[in-house]
C-alpha positions as CSV (number, residue, x, y, z in Angstrom):
1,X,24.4,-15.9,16.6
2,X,21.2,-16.0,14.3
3,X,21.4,-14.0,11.4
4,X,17.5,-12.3,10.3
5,X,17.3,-10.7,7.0
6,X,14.5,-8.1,5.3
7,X,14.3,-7.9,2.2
8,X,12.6,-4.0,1.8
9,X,12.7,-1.3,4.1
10,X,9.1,0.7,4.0
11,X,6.9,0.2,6.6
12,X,6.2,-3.2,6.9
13,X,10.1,-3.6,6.7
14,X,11.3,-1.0,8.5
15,X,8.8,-2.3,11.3
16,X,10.5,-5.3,11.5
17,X,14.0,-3.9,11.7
18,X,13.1,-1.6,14.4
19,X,11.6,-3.9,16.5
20,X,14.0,-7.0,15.9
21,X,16.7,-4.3,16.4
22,X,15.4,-3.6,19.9
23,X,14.7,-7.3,20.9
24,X,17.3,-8.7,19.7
25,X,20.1,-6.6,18.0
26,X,22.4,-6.6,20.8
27,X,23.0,-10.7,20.5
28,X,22.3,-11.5,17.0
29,X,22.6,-10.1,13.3
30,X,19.9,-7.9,11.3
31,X,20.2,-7.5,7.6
32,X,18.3,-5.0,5.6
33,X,17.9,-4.9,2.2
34,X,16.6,-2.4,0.0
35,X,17.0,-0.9,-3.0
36,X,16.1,2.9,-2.0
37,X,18.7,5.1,0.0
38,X,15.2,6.7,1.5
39,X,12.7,5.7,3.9
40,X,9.5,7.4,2.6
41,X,5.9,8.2,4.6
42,X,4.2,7.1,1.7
43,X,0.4,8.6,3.3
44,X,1.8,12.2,3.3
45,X,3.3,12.0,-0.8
46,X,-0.4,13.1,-0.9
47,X,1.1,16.9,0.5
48,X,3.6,16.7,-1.5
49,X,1.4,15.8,-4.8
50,X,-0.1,19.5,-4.4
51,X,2.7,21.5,-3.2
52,X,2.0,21.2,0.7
53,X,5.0,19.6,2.0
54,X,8.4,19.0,0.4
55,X,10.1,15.7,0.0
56,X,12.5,15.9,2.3
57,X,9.4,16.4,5.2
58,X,8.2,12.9,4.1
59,X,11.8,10.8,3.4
60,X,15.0,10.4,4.9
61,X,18.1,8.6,4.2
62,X,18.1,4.7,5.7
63,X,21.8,4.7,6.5
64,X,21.7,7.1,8.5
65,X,19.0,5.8,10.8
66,X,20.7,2.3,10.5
67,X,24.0,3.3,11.1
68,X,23.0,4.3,14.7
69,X,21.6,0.8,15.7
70,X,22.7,-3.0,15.3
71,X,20.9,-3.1,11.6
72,X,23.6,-3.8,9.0
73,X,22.3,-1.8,5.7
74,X,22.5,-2.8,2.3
75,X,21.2,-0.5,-0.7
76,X,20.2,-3.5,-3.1
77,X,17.7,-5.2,-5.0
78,X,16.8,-9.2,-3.7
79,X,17.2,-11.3,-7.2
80,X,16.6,-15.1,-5.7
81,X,15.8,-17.3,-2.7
82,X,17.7,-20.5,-2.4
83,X,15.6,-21.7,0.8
84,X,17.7,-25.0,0.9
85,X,21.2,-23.8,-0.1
86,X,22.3,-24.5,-3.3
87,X,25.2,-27.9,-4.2
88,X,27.9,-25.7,-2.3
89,X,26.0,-25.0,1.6
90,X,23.2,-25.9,3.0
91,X,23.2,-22.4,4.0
92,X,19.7,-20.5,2.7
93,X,20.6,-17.6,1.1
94,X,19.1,-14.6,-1.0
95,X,21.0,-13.3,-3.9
96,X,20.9,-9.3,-4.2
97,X,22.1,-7.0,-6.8
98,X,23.6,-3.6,-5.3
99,X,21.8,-0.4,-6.3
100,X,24.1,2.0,-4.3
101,X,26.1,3.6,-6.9
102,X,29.6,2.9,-5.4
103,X,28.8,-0.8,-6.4
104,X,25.9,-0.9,-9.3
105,X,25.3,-4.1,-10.6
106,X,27.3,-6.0,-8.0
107,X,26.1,-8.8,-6.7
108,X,26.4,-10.2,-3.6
109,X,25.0,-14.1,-1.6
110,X,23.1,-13.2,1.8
111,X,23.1,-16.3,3.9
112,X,20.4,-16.1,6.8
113,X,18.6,-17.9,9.6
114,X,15.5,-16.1,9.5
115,X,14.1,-14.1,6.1
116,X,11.1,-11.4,6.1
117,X,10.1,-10.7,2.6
118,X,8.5,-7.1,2.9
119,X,10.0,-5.9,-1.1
120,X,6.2,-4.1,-1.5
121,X,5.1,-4.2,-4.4
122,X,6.1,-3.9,-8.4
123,X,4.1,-0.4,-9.5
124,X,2.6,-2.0,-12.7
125,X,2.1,0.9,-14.8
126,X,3.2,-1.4,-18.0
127,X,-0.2,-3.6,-17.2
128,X,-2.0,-0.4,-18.4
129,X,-0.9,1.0,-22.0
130,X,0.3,4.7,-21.4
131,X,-0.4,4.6,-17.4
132,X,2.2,6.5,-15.4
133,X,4.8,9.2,-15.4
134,X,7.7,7.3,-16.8
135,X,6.5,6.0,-20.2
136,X,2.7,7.3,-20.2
137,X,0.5,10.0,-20.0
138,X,-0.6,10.0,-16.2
139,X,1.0,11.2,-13.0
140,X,1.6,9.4,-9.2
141,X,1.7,9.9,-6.1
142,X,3.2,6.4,-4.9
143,X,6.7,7.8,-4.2
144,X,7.9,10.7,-3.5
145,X,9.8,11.6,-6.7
146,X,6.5,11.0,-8.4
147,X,4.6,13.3,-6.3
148,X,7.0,16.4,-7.3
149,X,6.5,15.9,-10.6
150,X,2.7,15.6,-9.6
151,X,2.5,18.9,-8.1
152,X,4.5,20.7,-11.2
153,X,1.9,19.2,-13.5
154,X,-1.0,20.7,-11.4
155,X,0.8,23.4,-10.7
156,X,1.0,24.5,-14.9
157,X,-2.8,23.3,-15.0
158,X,-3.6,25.7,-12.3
159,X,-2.1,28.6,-14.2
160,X,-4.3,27.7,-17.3
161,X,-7.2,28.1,-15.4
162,X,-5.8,31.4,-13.4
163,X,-5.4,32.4,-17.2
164,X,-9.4,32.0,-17.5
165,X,-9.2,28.3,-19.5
166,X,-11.1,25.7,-18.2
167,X,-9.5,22.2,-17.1
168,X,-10.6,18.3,-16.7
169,X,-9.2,16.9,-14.1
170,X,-9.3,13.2,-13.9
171,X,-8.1,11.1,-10.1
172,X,-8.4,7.3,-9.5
173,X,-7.7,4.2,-10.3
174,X,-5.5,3.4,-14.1
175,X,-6.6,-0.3,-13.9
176,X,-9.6,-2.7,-13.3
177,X,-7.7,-4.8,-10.7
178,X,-6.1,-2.2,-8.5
179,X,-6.2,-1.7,-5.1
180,X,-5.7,1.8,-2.8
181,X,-8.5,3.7,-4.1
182,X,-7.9,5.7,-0.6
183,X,-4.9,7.0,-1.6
184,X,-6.7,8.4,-4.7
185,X,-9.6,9.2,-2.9
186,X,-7.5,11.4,-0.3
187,X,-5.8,13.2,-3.5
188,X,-8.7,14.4,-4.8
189,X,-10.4,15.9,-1.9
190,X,-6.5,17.6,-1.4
191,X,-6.8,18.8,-5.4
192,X,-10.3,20.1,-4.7
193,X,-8.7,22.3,-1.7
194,X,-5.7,23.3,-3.6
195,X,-7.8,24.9,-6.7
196,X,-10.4,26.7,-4.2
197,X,-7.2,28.0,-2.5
198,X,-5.9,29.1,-5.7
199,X,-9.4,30.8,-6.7
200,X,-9.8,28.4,-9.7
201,X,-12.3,25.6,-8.9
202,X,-14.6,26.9,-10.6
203,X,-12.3,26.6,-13.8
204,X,-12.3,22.7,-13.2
205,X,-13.9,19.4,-13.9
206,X,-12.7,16.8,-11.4
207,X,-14.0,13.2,-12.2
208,X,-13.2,10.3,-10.0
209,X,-12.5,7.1,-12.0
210,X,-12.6,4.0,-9.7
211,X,-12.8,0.2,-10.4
212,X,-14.8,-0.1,-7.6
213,X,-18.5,-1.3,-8.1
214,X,-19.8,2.0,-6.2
215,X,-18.4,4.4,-3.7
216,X,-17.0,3.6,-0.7
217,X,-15.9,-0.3,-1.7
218,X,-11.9,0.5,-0.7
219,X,-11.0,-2.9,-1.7
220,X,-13.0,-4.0,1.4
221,X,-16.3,-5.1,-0.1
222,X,-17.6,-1.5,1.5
223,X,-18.5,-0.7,4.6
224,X,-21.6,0.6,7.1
225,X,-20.3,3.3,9.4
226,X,-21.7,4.7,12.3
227,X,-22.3,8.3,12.0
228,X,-24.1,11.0,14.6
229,X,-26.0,7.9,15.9
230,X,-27.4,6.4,12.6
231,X,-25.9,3.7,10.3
232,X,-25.1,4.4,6.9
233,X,-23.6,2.3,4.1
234,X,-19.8,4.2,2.5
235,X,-21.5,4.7,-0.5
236,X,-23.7,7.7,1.0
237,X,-20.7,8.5,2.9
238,X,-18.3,8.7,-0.3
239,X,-20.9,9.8,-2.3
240,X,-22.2,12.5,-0.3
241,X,-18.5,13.9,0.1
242,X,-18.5,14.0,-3.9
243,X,-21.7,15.9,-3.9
244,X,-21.3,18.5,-1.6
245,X,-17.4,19.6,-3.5
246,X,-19.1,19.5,-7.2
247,X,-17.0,16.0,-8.0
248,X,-18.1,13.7,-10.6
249,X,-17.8,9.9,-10.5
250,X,-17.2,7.0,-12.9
251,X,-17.0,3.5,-11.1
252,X,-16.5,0.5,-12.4
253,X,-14.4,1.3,-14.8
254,X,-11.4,-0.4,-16.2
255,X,-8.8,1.7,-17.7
256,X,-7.7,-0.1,-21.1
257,X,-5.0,2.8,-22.3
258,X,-4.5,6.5,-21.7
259,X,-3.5,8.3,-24.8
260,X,-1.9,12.2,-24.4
261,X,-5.6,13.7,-22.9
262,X,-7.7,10.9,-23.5
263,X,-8.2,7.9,-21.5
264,X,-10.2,4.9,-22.8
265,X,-12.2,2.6,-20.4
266,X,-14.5,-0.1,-20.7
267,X,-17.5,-0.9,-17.6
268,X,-18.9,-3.5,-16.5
269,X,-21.9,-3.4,-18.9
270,X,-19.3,-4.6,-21.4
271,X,-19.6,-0.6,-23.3
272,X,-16.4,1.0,-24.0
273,X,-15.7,5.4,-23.2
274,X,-13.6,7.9,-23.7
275,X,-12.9,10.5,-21.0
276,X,-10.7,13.5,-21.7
277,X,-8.1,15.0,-19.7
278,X,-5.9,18.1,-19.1
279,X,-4.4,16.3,-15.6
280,X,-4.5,12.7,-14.3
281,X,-3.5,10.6,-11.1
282,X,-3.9,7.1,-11.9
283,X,-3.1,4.5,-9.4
284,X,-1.3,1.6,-10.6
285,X,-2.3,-2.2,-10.1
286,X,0.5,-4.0,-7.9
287,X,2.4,-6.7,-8.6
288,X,5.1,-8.6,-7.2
289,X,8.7,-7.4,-7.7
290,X,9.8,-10.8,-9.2
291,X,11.4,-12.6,-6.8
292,X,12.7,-15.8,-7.9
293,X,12.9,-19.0,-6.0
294,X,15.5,-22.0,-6.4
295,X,15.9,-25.6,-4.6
296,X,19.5,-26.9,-3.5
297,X,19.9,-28.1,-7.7
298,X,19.4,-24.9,-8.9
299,X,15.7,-25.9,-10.3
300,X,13.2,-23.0,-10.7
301,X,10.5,-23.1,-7.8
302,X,9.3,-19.5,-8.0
303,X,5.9,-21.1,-8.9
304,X,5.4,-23.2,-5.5
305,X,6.6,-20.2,-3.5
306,X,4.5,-17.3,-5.1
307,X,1.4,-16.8,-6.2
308,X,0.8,-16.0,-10.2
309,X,0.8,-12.4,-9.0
310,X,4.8,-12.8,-7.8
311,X,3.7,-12.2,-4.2
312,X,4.4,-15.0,-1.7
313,X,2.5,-17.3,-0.3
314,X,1.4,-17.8,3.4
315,X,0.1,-19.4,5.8
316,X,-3.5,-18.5,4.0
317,X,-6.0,-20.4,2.9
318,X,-5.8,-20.5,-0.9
319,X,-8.1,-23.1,-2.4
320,X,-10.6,-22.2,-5.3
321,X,-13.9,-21.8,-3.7
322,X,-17.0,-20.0,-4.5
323,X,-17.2,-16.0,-3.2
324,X,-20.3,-17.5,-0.4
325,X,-18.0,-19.7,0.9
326,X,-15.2,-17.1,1.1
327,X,-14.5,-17.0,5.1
328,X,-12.7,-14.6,7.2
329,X,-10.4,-17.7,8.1
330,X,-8.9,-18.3,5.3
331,X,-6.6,-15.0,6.0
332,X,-3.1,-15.3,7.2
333,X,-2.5,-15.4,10.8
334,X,1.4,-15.9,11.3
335,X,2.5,-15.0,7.7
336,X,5.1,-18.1,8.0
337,X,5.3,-19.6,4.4
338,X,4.3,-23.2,3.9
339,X,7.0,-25.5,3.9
340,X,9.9,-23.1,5.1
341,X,9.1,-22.2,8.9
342,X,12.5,-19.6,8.6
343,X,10.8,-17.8,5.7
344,X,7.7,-15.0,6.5
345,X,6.0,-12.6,3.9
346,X,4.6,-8.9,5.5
347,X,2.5,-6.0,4.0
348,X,2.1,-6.0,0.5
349,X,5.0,-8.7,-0.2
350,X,2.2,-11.5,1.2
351,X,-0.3,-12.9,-1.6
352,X,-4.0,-12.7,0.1
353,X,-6.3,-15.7,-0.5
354,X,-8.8,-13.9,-2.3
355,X,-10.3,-10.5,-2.4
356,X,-12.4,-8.9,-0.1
357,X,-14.5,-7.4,-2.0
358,X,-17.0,-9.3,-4.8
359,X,-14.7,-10.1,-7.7
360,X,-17.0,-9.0,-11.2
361,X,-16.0,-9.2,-14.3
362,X,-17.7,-7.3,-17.5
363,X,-19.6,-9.2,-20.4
364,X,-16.1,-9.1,-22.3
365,X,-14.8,-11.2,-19.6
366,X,-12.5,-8.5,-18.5
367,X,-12.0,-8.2,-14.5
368,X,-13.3,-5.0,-12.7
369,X,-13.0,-5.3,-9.2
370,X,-10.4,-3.6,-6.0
371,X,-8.2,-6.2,-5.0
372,X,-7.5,-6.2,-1.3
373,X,-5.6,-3.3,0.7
374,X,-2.9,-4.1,3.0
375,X,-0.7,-1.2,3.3
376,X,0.1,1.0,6.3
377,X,-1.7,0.1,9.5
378,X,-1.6,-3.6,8.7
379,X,1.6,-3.7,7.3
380,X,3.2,-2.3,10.7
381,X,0.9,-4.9,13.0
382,X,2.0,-7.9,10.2
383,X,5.6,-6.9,10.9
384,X,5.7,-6.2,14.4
385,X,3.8,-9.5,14.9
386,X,6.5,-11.3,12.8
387,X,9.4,-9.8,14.3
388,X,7.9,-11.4,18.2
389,X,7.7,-14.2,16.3
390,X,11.2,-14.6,15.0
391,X,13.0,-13.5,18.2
392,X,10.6,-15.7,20.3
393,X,11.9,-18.6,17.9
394,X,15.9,-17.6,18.3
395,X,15.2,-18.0,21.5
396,X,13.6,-21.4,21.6
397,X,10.2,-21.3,20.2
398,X,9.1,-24.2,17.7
399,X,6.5,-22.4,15.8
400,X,5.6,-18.5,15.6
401,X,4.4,-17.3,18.8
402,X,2.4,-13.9,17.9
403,X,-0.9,-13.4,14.9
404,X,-1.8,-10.1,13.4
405,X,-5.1,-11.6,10.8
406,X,-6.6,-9.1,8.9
407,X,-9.9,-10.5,9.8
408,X,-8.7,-9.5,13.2
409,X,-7.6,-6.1,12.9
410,X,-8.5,-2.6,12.2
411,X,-7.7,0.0,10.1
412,X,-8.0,4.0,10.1
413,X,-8.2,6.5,7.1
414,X,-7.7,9.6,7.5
415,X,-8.5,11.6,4.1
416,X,-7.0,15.1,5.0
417,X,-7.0,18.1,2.7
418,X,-4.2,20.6,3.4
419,X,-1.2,20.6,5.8
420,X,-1.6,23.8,7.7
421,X,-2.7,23.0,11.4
422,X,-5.5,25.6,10.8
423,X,-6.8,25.3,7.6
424,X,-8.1,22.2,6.4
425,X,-10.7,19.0,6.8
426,X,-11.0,15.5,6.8
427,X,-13.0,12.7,6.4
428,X,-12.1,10.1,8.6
429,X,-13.1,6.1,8.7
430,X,-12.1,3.1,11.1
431,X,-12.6,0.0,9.7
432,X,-12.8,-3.1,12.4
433,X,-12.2,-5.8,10.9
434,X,-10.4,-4.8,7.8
435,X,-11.4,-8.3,6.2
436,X,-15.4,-8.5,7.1
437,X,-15.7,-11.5,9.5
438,X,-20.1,-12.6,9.0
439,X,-19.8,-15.6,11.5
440,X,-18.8,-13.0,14.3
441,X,-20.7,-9.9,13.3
442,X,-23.6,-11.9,11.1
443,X,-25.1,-8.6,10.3
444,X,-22.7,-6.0,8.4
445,X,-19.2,-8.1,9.2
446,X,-17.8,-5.7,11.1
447,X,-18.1,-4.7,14.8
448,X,-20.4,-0.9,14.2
449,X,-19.4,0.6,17.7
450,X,-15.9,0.5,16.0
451,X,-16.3,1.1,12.4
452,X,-17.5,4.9,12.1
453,X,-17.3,8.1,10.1
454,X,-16.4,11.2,10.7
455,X,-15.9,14.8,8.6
456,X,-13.9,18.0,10.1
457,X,-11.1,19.5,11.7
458,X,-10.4,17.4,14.3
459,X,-9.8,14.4,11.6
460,X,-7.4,16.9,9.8
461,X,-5.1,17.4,13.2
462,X,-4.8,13.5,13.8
463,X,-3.5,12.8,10.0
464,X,-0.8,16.5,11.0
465,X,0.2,14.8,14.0
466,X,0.6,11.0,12.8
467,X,2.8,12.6,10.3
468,X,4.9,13.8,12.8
469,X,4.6,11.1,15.1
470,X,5.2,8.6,12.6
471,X,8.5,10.2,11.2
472,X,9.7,10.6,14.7
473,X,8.9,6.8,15.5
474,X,10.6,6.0,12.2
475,X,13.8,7.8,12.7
476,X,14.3,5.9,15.9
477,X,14.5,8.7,17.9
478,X,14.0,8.6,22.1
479,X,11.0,6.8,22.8
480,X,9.8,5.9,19.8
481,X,8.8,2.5,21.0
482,X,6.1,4.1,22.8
483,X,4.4,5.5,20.1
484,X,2.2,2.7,19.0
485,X,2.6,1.7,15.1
């Protein structure tokens, strides 16, 4: 019996487990890891950032869900990776720290076959003086507890203004190296709705503050869309969404440090601003969640496993090269890391070769560019992808058997203001391929009669029913291997 472990249980993890769970969980041992009691649809914390869903619409307890299958749970933290065993075993084995509170602090040795490192990511808010709602001056909406508090801070800012004072509201990105400006991006169009609903936009400045080097990058060196027949670049797109609900935008900006109602950024010119704020969503930069990594001696190897960033490596292409000679290639294909053929790395957890977009940096030498997004869509096609592998290779298989490359994928977003079925938009973009491939599609990078853009309702009832659909498919209920991921 083959023993598979995953280390993190949010979509790319969860993926995994489902899957593997229905391949193979009848005949061999799943292991999940995680140091959350909740699963959490992290694309609808948007809803609950302005008061339009509750939390307990967009998490639910892991246990639950796990205790029904062949998954064996475990509310921890991964600490270590002894690949080789360690002077006792030959056994590979991560070490994990319980965060369940019937056994805090304990720690526990997780032998395995087969590892998936899908931990996410670190939110960095310490790379940022006074970014985030913890020990700074800024609110989130990357879990769910941090969208509640969200929606209370908006929800006193909207009184002010109901109150007739006027209010700056300030959405983006709270670093020059961040990535998932669309999650920022979708929560100001959804703050724009909740203020007219409330009677009080005109009581408000909204400024977007984005690293990007104009609208419509995403982390994905930008994009030309299709749209009513003619091809535009994002930038109009993004820009023309701006125009038409009265928003402002900074881009290019690196956040140095958010005092209370001030934040102070530097551009790419090299000149240093001030912007000030009543209300702020600041995305944080991502980082690894420190992992460590030890050979059968006990010697530190954390360096030739991960990247600087803490994120692990691949099966990428990660020599220094010029950004011309950057090539859609060099991009994972099986996610298998190098010298450990048990050992994969999904969603987030993987460390990318480069970014896709230009990387800048200002005439202080400080870095201002998106880093590349991998979350949702990808995540669930890396993991899926992974989990074939794995149970193709407990069953005989020398080498992974199934790819899911970026530069060979798509990717939706669905930017959706308001939850009701009847009341609300959307601006909607597929991406294809998420990492531009030029030797294929020498023109823009990306195949145009699948890359588009679209704005209205109809966008705003497929993000409603994903939502629903992807909770259901989450949960495990009947059938939910037929909904695709």
């Amino acid at each position: 019996m083959a023993r598979v472990v995953i280390l993190g249980a949010g979509i790319a993890g969860h993926t995994a487990a489902r899957h593997l769970n229905k391949m193979i969980g009848r005949h061999h041992e799943i292991v999940v890891v995680s140091p959350n009691a909740k699963w959490n649809w992290i694309p609808s914390n948007i809803w609950v950032g302005v008061g339009q869903m509750k939390e307990e619409e967009v998490t639910f307890d892991l246990a639950d869900v796990y205790k029904k299958t062949s998954v064996s749970f475990r509310q921890a933290r991964a600490l270590s990776i002894s690949p080789a065993g360690d002077a006792g075993s030959d056994s590979p084995f991560v070490m994990v720290e319980y965060t369940h509170p019937d056994k805090a602090g304990v720690t526990e040795k997780i032998t395995y076959d087969y590892l998936i490192n899908a931990t996410g990511p670190k939110l960095n808010f310490g790379a940022t003086e006074g970014l985030g709602p913890e020990h700074g001056h800024t609110v989130s909406v990357c879990t769910a507890s941090h969208a509640i508090e969200a929606n209370k801070k908006l929800q006193l800012i909207i009184d002010d203004m109901r109150k007739g004072e006027r209010r700056t509201i300030v959405i983006g990105t709270g670093h020059g190296m961040c990535t998932c400006q669309g999650a920022a991006f979708e929560y100001i169009y959804n703050v724009d709705h909740t203020l007219r609903e409330a009677g009080v936009r005109h009581m408000a400045r909204i400024v977007w503050l984005s690293n990007e080097y104009e609208l419509g990058d995403f982390g994905m060196g930008g994009v030309h869309i299709k749209r009513g027949g003619y091809i535009t670049n994002g930038k109009t797109f993004a820009e023309s969404l701006m125009v038409e609900r009265g928003i402002e935008w900074i881009t290019r900006a690196h956040v140095k440090k958010v005092e209370a109602g001030k934040i102070h950024y530097e551009i790419l010119d090299g000149s240093f601003h001030e912007l000030a704020f009543d209300f702020s969503m600041l995305i944080p930069p991502f980082a690894g969640v420190g992992l460590k990594a030890y050979d059968k001696a006990g010697e530190d190897i954390t360096s030739a496993v991960f990247a600087p960033n803490g994120f692990m490596k691949v099966d990428a292409d990660y020599t220094p090269r010029p950004y011309l000679e950057w090539s859609a290639r060099d991009w994972p294909r099986t996610y298998q890391t190098p010298g450990y053929a048990n050992i994969f790395a999904v969603g987030i957890a993987f460390a990318p070769p480069h970014m896709i977009s230009k990387p800048m940096q200002s005439v202080n030498g400080t870095a201002i560019n998106p880093t590349a997004p991998r979350t949702g869509m990808p995540s669930a096609a890396m993991a899926m992808a992974v989990a074939k592998s794995i149970t193709d290779m407990i069953n005989g298989a020398q080498k992974p058997t199934h790819t899911a490359s970026m530069a060979e994928m798509g990717a939706a977003c669905v930017a959706s203001t308001g939850s009701h079925v009847f009341k609300g938009t959307a601006a909607t973009m597929t991406v294809y391929p998420v990492v531009p491939d030029f030797e294929k599609y020498p023109e823009y990078g990306r195949d145009l009669d699948l890359t588009f853009g679209e704005i209205g309702l109809a966008g705003h009832w497929m993000k409603y029913l994903l939502h629903h659909a992807f909770i259901y498919q989450a949960k495990m209920k009947p059938g939910w291997s037929i909904i695709p991921d």
